[in-house]
N, CA, C and O of each residue as an XYZ file, in Angstrom:
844
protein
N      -5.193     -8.805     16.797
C      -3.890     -9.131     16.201
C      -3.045     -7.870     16.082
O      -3.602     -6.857     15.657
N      -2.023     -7.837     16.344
C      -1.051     -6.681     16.351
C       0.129     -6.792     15.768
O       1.053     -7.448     16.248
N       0.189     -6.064     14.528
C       1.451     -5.930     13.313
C       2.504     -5.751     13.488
O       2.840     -4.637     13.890
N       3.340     -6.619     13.296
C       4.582     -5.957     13.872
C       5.765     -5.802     12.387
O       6.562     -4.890     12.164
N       5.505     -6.970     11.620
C       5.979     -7.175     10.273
C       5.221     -7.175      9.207
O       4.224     -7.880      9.052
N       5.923     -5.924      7.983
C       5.200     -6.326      6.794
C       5.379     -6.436      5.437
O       6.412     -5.910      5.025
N       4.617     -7.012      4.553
C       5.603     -7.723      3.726
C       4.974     -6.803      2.898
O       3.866     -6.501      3.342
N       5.487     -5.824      1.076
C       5.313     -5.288      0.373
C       5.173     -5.737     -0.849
O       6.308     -5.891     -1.299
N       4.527     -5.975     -1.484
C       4.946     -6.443     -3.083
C       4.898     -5.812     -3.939
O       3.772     -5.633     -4.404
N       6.029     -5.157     -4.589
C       5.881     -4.058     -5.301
C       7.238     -3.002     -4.749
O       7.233     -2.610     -3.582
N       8.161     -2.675     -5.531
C       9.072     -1.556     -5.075
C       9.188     -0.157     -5.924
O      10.172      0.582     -5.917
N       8.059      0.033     -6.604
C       7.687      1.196     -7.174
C       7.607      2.324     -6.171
O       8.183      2.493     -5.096
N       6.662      3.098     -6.885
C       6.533      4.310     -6.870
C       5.729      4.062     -5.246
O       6.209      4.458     -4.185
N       4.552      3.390     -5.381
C       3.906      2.729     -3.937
C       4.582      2.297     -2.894
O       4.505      2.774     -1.761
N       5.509      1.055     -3.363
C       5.659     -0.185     -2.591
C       7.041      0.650     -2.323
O       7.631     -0.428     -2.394
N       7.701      1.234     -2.170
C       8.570      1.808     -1.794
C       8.464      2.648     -0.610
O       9.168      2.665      0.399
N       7.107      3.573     -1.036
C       6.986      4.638     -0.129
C       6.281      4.400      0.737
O       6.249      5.192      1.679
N       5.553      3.368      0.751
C       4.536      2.609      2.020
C       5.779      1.646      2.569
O       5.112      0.895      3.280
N       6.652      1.348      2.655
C       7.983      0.301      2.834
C       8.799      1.667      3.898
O       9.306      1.364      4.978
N       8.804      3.045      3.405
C       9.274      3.817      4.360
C       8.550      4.169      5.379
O       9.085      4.447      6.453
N       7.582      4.199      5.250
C       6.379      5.026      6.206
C       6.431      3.885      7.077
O       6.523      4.117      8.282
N       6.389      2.695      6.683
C       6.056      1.363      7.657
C       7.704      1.376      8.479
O       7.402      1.357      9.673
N       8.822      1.392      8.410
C      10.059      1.314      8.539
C      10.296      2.296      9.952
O      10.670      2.179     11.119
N       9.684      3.601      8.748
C       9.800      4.180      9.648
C       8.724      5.251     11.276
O       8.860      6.238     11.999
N       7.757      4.120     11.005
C       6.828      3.717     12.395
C       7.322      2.520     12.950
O       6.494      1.967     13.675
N       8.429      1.928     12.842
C       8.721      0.962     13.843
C       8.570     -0.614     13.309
O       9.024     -1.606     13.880
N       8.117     -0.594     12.562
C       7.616     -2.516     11.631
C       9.022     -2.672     10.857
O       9.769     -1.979     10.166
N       8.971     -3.562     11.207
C       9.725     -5.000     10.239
C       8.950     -4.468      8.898
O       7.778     -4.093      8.853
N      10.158     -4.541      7.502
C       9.752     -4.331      6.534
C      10.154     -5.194      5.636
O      11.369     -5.324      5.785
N       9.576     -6.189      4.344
C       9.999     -7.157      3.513
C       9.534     -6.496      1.903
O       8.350     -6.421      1.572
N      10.581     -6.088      1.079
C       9.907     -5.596     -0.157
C      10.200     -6.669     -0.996
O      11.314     -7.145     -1.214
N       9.321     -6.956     -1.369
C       9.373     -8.313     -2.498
C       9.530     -7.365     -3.798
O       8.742     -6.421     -3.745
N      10.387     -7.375     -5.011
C      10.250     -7.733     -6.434
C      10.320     -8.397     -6.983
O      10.781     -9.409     -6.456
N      10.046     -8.486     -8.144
C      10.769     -9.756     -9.631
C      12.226     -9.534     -9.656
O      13.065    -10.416     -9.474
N      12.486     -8.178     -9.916
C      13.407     -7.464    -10.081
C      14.496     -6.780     -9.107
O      14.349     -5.870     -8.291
N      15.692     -7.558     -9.483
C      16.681     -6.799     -8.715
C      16.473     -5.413     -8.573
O      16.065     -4.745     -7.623
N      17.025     -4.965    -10.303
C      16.735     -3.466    -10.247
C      15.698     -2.654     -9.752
O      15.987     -1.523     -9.363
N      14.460     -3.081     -9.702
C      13.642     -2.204     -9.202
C      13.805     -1.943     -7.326
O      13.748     -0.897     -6.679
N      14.001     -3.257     -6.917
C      14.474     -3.361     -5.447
C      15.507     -2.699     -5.380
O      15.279     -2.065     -4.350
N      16.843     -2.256     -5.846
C      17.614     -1.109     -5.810
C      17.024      0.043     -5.955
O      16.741      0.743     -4.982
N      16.738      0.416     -7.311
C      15.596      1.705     -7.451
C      14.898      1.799     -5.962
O      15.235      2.604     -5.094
N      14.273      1.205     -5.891
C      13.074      1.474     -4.651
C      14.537      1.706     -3.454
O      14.493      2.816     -2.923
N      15.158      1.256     -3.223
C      15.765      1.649     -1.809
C      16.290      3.156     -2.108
O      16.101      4.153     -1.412
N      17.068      3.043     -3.448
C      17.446      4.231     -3.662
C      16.857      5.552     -3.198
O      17.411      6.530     -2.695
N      15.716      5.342     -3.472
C      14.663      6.047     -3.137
C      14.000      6.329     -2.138
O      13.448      7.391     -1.851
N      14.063      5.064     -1.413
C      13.352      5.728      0.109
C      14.965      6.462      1.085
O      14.838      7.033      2.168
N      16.288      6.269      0.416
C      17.364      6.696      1.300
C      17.460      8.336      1.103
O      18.010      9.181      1.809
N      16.703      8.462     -0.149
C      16.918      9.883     -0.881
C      15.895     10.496      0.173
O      16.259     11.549      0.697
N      14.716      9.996      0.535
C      13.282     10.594      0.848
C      13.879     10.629      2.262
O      14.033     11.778      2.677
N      14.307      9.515      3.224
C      14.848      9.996      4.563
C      16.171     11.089      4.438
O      16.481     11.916      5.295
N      16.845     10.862      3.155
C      17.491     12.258      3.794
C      17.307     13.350      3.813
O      17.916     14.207      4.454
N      15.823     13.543      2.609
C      15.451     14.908      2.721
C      14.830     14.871      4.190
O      15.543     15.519      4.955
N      14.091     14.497      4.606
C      13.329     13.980      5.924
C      14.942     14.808      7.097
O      15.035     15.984      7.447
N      15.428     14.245      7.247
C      16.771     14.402      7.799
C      17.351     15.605      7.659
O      17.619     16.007      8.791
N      17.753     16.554      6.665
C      17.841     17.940      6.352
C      16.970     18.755      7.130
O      17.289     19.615      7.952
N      15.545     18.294      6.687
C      14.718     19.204      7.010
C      14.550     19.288      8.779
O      13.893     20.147      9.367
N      15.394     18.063      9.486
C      15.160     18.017     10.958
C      13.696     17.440     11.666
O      13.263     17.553     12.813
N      12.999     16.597     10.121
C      11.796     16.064     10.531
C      12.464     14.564     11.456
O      11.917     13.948     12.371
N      13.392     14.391     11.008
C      13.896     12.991     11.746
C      15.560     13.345     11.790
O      16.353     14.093     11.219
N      15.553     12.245     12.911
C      17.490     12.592     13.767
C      17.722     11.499     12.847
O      16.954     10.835     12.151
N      19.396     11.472     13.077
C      20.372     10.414     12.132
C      19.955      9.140     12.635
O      20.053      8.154     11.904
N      19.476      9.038     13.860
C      19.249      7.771     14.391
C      17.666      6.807     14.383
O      17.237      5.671     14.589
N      17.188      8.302     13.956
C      15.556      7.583     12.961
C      16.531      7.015     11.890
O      17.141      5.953     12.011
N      16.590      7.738     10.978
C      16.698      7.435     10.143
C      17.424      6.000      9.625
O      17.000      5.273      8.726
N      18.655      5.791     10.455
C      19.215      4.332     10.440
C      18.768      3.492     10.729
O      18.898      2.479     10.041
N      17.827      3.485     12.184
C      17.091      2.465     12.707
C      15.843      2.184     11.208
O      15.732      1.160     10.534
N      15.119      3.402     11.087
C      13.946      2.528      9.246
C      15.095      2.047      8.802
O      14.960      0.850      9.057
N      16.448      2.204      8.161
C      16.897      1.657      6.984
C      17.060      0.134      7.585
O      16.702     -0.884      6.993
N      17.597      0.182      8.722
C      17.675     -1.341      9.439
C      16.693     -2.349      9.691
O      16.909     -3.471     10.148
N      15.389     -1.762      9.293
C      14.052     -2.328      9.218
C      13.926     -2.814      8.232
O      12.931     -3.531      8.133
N      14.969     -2.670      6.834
C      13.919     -2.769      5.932
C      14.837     -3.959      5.385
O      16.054     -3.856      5.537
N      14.182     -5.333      4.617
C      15.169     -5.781      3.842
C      14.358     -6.237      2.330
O      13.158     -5.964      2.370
N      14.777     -6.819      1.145
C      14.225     -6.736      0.189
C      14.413     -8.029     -0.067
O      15.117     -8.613      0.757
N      13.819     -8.928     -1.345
C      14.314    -10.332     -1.714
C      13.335    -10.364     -3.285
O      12.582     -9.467     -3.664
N      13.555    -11.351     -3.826
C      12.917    -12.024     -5.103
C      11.964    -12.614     -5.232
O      11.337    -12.998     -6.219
N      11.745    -12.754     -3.513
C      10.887    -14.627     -3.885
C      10.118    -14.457     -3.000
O      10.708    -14.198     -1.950
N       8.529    -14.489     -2.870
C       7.666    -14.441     -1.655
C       7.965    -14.996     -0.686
O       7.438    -14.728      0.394
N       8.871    -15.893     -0.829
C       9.109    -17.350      0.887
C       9.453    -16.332      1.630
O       9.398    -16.466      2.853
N       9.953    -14.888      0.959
C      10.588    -14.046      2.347
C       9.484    -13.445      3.438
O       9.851    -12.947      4.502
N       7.819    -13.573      2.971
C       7.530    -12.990      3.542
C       7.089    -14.159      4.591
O       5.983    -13.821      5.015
N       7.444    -15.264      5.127
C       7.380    -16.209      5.908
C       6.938    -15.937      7.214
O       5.879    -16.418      7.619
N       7.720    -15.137      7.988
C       7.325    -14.635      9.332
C       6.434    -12.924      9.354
O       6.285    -12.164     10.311
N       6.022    -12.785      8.055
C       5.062    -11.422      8.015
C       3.660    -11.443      8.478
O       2.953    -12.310      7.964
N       3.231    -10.822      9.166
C       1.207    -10.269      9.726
C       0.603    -10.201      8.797
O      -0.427    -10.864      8.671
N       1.158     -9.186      7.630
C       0.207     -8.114      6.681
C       1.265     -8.488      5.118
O       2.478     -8.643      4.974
N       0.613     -8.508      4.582
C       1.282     -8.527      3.142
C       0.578     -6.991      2.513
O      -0.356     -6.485      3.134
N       0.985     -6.494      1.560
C       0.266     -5.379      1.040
C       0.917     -5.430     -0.148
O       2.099     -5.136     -0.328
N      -0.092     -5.915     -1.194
C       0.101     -5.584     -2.390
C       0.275     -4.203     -3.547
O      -0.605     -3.657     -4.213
N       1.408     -3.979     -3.491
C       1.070     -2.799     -4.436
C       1.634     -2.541     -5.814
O       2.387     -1.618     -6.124
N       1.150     -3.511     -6.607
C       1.761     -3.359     -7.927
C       1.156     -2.301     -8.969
O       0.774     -1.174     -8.654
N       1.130     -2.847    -10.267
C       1.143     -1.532    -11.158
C      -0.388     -2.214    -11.425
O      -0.567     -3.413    -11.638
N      -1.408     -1.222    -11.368
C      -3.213     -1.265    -11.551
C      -3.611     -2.156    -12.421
O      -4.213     -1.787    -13.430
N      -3.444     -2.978    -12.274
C      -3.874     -4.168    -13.642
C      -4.383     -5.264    -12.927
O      -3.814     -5.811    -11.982
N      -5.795     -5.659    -13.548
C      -6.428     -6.521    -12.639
C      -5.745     -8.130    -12.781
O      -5.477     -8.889    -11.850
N      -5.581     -8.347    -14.109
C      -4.769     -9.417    -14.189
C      -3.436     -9.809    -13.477
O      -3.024    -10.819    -12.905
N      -3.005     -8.732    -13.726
C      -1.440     -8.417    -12.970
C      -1.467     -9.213    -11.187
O      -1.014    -10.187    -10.585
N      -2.229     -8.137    -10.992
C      -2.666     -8.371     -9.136
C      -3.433     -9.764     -9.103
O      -2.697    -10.405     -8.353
N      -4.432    -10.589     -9.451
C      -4.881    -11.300     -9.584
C      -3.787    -12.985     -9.608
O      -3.906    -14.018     -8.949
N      -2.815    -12.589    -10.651
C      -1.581    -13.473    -10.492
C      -0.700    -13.540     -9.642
O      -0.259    -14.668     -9.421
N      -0.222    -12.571     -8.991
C       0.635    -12.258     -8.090
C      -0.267    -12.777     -6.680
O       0.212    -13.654     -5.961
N      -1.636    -12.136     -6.358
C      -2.091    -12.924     -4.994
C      -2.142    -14.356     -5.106
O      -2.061    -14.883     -3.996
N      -2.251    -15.201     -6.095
C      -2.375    -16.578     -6.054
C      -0.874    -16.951     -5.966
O      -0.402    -17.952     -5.426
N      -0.351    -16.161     -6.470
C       1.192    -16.876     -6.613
C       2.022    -16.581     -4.487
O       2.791    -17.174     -3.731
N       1.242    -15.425     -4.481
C       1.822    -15.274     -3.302
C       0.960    -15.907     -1.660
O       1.179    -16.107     -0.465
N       0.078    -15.982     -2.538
C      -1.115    -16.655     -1.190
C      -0.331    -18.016     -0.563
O      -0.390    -18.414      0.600
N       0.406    -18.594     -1.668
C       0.691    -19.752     -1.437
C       1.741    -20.349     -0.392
O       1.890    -21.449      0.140
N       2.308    -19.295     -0.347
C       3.792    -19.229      0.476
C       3.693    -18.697      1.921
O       4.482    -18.850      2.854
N       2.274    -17.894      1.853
C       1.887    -17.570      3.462
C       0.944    -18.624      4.317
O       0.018    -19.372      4.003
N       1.615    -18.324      5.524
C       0.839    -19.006      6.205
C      -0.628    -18.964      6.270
O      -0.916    -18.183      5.363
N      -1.887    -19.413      6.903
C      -3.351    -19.145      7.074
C      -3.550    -17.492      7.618
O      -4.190    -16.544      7.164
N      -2.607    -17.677      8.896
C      -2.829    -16.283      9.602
C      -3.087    -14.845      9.063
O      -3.966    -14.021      9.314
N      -2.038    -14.837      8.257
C      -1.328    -13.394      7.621
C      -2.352    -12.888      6.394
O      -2.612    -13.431      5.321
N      -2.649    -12.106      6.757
C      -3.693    -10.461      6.124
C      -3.256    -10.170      4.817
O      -2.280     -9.481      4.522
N      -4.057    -10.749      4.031
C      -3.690     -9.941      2.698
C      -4.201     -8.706      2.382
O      -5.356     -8.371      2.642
N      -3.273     -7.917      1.754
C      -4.015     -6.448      1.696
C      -3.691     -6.042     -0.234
O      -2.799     -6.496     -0.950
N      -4.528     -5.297     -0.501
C      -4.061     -4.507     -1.815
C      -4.337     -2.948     -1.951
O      -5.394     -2.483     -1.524
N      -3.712     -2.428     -2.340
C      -3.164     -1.218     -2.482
C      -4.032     -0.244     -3.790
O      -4.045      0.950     -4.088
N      -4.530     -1.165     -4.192
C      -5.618     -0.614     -5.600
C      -6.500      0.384     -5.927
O      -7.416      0.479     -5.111
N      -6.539      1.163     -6.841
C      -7.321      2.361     -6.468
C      -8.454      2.321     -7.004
O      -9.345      3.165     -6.922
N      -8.452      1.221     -7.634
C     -10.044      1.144     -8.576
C     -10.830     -0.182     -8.378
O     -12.054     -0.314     -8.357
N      -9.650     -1.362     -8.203
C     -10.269     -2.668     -8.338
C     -10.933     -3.071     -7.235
O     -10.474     -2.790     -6.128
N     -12.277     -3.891     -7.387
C     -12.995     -4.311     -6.779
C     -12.337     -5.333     -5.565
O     -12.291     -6.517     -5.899
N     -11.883     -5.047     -4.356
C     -11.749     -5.999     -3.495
C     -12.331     -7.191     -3.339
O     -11.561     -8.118     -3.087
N     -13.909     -7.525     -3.447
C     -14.654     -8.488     -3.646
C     -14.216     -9.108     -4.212
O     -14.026    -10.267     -3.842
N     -13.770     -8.592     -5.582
C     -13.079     -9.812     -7.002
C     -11.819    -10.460     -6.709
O     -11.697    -11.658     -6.966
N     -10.781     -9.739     -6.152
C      -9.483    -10.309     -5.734
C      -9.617    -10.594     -4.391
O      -8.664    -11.321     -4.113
N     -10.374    -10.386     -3.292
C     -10.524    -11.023     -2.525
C     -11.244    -12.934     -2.966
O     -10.910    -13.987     -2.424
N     -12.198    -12.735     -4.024
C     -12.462    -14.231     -4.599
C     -11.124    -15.099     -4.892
O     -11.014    -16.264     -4.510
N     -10.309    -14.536     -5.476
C      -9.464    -15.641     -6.303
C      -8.370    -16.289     -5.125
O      -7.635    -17.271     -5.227
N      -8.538    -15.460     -4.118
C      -7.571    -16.637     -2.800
C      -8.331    -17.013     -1.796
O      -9.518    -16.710     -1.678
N      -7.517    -17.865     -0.825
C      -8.688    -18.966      0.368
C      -8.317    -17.960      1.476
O      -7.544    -18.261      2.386
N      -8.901    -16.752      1.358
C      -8.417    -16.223      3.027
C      -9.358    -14.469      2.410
O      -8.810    -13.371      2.312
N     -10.767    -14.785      2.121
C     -11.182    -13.732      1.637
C     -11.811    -13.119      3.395
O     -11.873    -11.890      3.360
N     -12.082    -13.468      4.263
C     -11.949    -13.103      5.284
C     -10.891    -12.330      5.819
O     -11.056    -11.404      6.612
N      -9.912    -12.679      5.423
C      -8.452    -11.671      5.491
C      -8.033    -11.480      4.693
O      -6.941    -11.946      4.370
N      -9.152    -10.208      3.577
C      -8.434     -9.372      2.596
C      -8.767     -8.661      2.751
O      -9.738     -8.702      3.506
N      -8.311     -7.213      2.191
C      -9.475     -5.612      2.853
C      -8.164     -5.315      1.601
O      -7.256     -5.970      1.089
N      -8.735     -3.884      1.503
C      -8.385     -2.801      0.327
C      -7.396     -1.889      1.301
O      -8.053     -1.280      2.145
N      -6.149     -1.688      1.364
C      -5.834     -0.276      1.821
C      -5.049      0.478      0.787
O      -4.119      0.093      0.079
N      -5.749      1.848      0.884
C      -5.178      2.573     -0.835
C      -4.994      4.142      0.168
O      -5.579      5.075      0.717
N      -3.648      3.483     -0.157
C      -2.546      4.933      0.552
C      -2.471      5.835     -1.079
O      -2.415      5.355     -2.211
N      -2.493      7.039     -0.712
C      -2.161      8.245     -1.745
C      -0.635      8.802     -1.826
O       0.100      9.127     -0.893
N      -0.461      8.810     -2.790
C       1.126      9.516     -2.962
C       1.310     10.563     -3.239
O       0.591     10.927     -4.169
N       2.370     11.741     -2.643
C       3.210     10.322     -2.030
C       3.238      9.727     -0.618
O       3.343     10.412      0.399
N       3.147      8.549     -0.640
C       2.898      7.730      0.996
C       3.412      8.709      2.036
O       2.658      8.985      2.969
N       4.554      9.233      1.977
C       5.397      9.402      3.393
C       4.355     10.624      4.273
O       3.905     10.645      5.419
N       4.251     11.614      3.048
C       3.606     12.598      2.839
C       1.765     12.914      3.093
O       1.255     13.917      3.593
N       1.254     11.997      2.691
C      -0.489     12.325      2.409
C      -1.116     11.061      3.735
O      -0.923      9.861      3.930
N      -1.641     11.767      4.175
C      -2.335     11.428      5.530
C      -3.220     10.636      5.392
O      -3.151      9.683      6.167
N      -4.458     10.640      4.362
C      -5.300      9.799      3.792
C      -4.844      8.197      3.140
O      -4.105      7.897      2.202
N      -5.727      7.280      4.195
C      -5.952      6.164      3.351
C      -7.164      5.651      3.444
O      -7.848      5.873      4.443
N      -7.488      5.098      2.698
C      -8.849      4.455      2.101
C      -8.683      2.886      2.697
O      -7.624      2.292      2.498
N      -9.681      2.306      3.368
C      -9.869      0.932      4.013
C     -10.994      0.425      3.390
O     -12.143      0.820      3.590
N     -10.640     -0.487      2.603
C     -12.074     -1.045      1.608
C     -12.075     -2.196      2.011
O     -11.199     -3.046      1.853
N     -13.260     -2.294      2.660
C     -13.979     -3.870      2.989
C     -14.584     -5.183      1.879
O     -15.768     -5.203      1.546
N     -13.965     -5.831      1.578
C     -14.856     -6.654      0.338
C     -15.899     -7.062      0.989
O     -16.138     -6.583      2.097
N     -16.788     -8.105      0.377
C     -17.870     -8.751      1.103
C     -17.833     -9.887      2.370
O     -18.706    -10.016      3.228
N     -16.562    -10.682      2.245
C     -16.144    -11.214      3.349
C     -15.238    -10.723      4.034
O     -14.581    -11.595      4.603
N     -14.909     -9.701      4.232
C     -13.946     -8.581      5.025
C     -14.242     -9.179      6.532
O     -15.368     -8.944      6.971
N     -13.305     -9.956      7.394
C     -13.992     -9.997      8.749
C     -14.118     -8.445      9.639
O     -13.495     -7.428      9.336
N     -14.978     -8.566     10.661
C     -14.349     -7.478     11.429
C     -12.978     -7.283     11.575
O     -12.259     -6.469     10.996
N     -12.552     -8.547     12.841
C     -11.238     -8.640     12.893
C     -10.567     -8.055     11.581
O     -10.238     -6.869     11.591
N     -10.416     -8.585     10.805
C      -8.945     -8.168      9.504
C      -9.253     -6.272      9.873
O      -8.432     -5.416     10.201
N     -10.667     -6.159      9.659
C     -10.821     -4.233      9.684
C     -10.343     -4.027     10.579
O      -9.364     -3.311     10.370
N     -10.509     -4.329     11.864
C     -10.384     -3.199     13.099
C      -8.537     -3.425     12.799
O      -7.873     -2.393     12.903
N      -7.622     -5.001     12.374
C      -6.573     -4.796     12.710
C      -5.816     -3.583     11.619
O      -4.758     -3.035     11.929
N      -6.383     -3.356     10.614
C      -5.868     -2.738      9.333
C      -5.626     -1.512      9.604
O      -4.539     -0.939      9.680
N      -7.261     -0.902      9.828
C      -7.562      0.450     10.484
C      -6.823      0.624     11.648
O      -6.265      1.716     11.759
N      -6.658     -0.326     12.698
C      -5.203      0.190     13.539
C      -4.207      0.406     13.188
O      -3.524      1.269     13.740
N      -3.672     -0.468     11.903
C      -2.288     -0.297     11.720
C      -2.403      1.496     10.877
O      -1.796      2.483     11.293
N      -2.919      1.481     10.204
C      -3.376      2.981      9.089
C      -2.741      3.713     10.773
O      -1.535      3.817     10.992
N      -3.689      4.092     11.673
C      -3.481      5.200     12.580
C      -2.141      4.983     13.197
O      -1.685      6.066     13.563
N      -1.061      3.638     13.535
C       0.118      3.618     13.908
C       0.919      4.094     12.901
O       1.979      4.540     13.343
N       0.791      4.171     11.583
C       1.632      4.837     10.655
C       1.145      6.414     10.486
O       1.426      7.128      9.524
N       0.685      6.636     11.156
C       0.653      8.321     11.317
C      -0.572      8.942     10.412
O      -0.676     10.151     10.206
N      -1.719      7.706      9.766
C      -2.366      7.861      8.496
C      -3.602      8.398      9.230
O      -3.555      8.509     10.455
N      -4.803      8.768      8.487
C      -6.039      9.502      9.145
C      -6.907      7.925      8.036
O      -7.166      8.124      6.849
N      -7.132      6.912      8.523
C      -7.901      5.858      7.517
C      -9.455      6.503      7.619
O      -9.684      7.515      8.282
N     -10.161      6.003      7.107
C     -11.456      6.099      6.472
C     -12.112      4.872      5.780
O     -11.649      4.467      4.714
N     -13.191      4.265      6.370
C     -13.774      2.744      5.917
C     -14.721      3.517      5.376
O     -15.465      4.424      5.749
N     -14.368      2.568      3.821
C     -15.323      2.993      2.838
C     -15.858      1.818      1.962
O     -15.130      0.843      1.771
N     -17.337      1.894      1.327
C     -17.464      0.249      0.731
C     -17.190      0.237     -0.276
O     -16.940      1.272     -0.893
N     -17.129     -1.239     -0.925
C     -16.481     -1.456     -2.261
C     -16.969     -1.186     -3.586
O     -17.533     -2.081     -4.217
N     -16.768      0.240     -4.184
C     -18.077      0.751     -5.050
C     -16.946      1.158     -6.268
O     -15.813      0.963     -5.828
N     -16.937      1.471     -7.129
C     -15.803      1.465     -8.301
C     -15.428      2.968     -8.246
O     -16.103      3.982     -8.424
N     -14.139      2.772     -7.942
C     -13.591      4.402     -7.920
C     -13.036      4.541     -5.934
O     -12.155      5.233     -5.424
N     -13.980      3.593     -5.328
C     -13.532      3.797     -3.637
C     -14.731      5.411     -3.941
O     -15.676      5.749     -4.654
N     -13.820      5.970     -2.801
C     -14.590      7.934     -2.463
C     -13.591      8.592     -3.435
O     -14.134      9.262     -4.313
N     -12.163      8.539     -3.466
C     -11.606     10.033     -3.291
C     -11.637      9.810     -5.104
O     -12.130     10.724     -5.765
N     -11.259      8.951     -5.603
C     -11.066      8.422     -7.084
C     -12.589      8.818     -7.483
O     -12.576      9.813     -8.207
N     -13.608      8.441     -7.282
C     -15.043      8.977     -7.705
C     -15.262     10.147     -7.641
O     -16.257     10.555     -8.240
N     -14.401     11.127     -6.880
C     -14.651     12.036     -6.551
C     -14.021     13.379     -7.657
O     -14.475     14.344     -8.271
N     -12.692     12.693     -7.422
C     -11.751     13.196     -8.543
C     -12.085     13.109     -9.933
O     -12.331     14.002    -10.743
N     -12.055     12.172    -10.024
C     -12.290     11.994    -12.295
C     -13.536     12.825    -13.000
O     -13.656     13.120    -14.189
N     -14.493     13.131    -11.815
C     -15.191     13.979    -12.309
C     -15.125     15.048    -12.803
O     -15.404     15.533    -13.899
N     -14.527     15.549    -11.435
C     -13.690     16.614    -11.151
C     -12.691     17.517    -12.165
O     -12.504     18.727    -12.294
N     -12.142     16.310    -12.822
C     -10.835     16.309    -13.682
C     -11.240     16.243    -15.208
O     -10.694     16.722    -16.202
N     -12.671     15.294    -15.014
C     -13.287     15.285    -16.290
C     -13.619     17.010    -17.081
O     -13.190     17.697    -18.008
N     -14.709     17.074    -15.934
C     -15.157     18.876    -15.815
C     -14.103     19.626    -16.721
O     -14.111     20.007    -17.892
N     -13.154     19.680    -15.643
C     -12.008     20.407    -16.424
C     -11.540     20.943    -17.925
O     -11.316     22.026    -18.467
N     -11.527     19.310    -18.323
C     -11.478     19.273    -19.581
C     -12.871     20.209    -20.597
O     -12.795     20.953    -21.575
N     -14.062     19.699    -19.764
C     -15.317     20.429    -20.697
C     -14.834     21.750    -20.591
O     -14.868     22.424    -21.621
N     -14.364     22.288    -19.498
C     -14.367     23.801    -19.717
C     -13.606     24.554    -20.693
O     -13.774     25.562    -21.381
N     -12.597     23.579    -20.471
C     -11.658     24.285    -21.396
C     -11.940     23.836    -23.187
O     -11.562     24.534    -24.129
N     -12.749     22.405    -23.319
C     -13.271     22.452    -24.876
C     -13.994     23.493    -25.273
O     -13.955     23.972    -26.406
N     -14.982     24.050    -23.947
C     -15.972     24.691    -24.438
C     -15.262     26.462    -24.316
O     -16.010     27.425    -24.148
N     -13.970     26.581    -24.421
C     -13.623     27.582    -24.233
C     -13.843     28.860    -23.267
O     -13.544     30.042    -23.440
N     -14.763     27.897    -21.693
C     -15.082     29.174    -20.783
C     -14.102     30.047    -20.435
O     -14.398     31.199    -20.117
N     -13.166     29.731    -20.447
C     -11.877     30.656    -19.321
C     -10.184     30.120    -20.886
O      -9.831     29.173    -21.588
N      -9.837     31.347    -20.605
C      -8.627     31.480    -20.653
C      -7.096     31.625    -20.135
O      -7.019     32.515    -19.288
N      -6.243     31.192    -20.325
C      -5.151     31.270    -19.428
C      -4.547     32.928    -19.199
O      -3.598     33.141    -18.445
């Protein structure tokens, strides 16, 4: 299967900057919010990020128009009607995401790939609560998107091949370095980190080092 459109849910801090990166590799882009305002916010934002992009001579005037012409936004999932890939990326709350895939499962066709964006939650679990757990997988881009090369491809337990190999293709057409990893709490780089970050903190309770 080969992506050509994709639908976002979420125009944050995520769903914004994975909405440029996708735009601007060539895809059809659909950002779903609740919210007007945040769907302003979020464009605002990816016009700010291509023009730094644009200054810097990483992209011509004519990248840059062609993503903005990619991209359009709406209220209501029906927009993502003719989308491949949906990619969820709301704010980390299992409940949150959990409501939103049922609410949005409904409006897509059988075909189309659900994805979530999550950095902690168990794919297995939100892959359970919709009829297409065969076409769900984890992809957890790092921010900021446009920027960080790494994404994480988390397989739930009914992950088909197919949905992987098409995901992990799309990751390398957006310029990303993916990495299939299994569904263990934290993913790699998050398990890797909090430790990390935890540490930190001991050192400095225990007063080893000074500033």
């Amino acid at each position: 299967m080969s992506i050509q459109s994709i639908g976002i849910i979420g125009a944050g801090t995520m769903g914004n900057g994975i909405a440029q990166t996708c735009a601007i590799s060539g895809l059809t882009v659909v950002m779903v919010d609740i919210a007007q305002a945040a769907l302003d916010k979020g464009l605002a934002t990816i016009d700010k990020s291509l023009e730094r992009l644009l200054s810097k001579d990483k992209i011509s005037a004519a990248d840059k128009q062609a993503a903005w012409g990619r991209i359009t936004t709406s209220t209501r999932y029906e927009a993502f009607a003719n989308c491949d890939l949906v990619i969820e990326a709301a704010t980390e709350n299992h409940a949150l995401k959990i409501k939103i895939l049922q609410q949005v499962e409904s409006v897509l066709p059988d075909a189309v790939i659900l994805a979530s964006n999550t950095s902690s939650i168990s794919i297995t679990q939100l892959a359970a609560v919709t009829q297409r757990p065969d076409r769900f997988i984890g992809m957890h881009f790092f921010n900021p998107v446009p920027m960080m090369a790494l994404v994480e491809i988390i397989r739930g337990l009914q992950t088909s091949d197919a949905t992987h190999a098409t995901v992990h293709d799309l990751a390398k057409r957006l310029g990303k370095s993916p990495i299939t990893v299994k569904n263990a709490p934290g993913f790699v780089v998050n398990r890797i980190l909090v430790p990390m970050i935890n540490e930190a903190f001991f050192v400095l309770a225990e007063g080893l080092a000074t500033p």
